[in-house]
N, C-alpha and C positions, 0 to 999 in steps of 0.2 A: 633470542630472548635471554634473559636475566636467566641466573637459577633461583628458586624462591629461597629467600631468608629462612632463618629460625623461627621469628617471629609471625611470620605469614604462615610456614608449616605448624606451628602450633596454634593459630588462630585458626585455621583451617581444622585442625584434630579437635579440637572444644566445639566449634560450631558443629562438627559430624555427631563426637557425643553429646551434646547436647541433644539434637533431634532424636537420636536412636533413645534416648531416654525419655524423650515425649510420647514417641508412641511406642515406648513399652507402657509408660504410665497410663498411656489411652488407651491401650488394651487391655490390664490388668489392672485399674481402679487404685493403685499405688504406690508406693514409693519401692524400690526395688532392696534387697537384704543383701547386704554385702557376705550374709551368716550362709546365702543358698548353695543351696547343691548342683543348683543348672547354674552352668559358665556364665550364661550371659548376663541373668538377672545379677549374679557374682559382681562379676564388672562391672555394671551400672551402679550397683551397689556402691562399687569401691569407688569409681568415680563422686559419687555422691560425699562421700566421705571426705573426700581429697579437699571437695570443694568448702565443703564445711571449714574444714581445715585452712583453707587459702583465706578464705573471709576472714578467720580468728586472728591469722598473721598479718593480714590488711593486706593482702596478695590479689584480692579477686575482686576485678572493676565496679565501678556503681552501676554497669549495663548488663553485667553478668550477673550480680545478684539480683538487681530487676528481672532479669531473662527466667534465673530458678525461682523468682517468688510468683511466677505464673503457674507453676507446675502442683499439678494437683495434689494436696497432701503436702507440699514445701514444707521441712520446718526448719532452723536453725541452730536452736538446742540439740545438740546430739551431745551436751557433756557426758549423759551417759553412756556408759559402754554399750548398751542391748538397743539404743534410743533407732537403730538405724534398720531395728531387726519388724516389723506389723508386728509380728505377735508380742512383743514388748508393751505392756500396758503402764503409763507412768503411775504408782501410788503402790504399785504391788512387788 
């Protein structure tokens, strides 16, 4: 067999985070803090970030943003710096 691509190995690592950030979210009722002290909600966190990020640069498919705008609490506004943090309340 082949050895897999670039591109298959990174569609492969987005599909794996993706899930692991579905059911953090489905255990934990939301969007994860890139701000946290546990590693993992960390990552997902930053993940989360990245992705924001991709969409802005017009980097990040029309099926991937479909894919995060299922996930509970999705938002796209992150201009703010805290926006990615729950306890961040917009107006205060």
């Amino acid at each position: 067999t082949w050895p897999a691509t670039k591109k298959t190995v990174v569609k492969e690592t987005w599909e794996k985070r993706f899930d692991d950030l579905k059911k953090w979210i489905n255990k934990n009722g939301r969007i994860p803090s890139a701000k946290s002290s546990n590693a993992i909600e960390k990552s997902l966190g930053r993940f989360c970030i990245r992705q924001r990020m991709n969409k802005r640069q017009e980097k990040l498919s029309k099926d991937r943003i479909k894919q995060l705008e299922t996930l509970l609490g999705w938002k796209w506004d992150s201009d703010n710096k805290n926006s990615d943090d729950p306890t961040w309340v917009k107006g205060k």
